[in-house]
C-alpha positions as CSV (number, residue, x, y, z in Angstrom):
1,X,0.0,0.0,0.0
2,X,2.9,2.5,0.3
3,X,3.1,2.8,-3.1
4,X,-0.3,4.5,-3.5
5,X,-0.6,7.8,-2.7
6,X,-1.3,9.1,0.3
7,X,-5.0,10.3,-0.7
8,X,-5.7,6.5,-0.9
9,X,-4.8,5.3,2.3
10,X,-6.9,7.6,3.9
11,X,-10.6,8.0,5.4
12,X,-12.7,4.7,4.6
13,X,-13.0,2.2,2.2
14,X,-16.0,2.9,0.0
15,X,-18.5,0.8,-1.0
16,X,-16.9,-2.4,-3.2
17,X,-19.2,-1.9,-5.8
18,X,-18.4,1.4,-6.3
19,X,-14.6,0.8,-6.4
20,X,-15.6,-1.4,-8.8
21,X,-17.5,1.1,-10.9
22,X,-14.9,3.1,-10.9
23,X,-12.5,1.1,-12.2
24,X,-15.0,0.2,-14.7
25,X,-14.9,3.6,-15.8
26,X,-11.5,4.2,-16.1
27,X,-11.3,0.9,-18.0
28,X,-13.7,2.7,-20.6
29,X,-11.3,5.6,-21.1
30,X,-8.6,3.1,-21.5
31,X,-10.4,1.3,-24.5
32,X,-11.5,4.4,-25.6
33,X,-7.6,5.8,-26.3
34,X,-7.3,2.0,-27.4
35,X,-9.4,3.1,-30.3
36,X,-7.8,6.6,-31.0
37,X,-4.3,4.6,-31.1
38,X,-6.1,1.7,-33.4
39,X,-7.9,5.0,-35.6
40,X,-4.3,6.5,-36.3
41,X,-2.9,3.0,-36.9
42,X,-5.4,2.7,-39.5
43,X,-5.3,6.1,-41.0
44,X,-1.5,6.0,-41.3
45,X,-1.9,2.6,-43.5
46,X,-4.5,3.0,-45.3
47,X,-4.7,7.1,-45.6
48,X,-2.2,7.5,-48.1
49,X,-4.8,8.0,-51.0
50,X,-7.1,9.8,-48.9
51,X,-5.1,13.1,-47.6
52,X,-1.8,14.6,-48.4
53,X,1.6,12.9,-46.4
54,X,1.9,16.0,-43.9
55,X,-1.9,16.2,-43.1
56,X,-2.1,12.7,-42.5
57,X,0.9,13.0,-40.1
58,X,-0.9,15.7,-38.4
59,X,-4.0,13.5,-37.9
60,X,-2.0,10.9,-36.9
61,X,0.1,12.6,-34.1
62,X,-2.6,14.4,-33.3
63,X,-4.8,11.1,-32.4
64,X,-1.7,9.9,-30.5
65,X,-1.7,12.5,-28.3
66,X,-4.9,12.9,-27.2
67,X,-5.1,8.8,-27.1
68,X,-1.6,9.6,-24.6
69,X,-3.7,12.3,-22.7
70,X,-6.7,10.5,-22.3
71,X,-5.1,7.6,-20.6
72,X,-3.0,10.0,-18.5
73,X,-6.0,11.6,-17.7
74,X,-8.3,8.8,-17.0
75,X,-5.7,7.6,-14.4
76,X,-5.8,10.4,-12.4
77,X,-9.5,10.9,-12.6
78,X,-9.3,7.2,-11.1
79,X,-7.0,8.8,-7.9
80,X,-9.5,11.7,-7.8
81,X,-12.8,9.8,-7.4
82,X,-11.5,6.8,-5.2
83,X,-10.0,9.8,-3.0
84,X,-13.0,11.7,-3.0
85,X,-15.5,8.4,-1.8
86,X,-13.0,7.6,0.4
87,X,-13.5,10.9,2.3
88,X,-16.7,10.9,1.6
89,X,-16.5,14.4,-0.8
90,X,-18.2,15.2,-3.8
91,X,-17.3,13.9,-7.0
92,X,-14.8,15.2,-9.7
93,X,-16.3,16.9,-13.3
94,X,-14.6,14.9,-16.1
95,X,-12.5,16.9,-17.8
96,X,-10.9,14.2,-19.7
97,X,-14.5,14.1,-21.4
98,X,-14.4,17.7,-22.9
99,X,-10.5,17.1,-24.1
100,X,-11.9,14.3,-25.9
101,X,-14.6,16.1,-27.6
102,X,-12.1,19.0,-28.0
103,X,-9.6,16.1,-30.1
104,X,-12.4,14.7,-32.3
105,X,-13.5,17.9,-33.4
106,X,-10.5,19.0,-34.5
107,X,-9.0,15.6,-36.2
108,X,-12.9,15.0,-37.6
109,X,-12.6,18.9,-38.9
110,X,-9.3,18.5,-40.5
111,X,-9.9,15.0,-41.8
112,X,-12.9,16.7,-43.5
113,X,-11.0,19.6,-44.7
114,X,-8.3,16.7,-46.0
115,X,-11.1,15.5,-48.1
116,X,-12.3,18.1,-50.4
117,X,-8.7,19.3,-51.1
């Protein structure tokens, strides 16, 4: 247990099955940059017809990173919330949420854009 951080070792252990739906959660986010990394994969194989070499290595990077911060992210929402039932506090918003929506506007906007040119 020393390894956690501190936030985690104190107040009371929650509820099991909310741990568990927690981790649940952040499992979700996980698959979810699973499918940005998988989406990039893709568009940097089979893309080449599709969009022009540097706007496909924009996408690309672009998915990447987000996929990068969303897992990031998604960890230490994780910490947050299990800290937060532990002392019995409200909740954390998701920001990882609106950075992901923020991501796939842009990539969907530039793929788009890609397109017509």
């Amino acid at each position: 247990m020393r390894l956690w951080p501190r936030s985690l070792r104190e107040g009371s252990d929650p509820d099991p099955r909310f741990t568990l739906a927690n981790e649940r959660t952040y499992l979700a986010w996980v698959r979810t940059s699973l499918g940005l990394v998988a989406t990039a994969a893709a568009l940097e194989a089979f893309g080449g017809d599709l969009l022009s070499p540097t706007l496909r290595r924009v996408l690309v990077l672009g998915l990447l990173g987000v996929a990068a911060l969303l897992v990031i992210g998604a960890f230490g929402r994780w910490i947050r919330i299990e800290s937060a039932m532990r002392r019995r506090e409200s909740l954390p918003l998701p920001a990882a949420a609106a950075m992901l929506a923020g991501g796939l506007v842009v990539a969907i906007v530039a793929f788009a854009v890609g397109l017509r040119m």
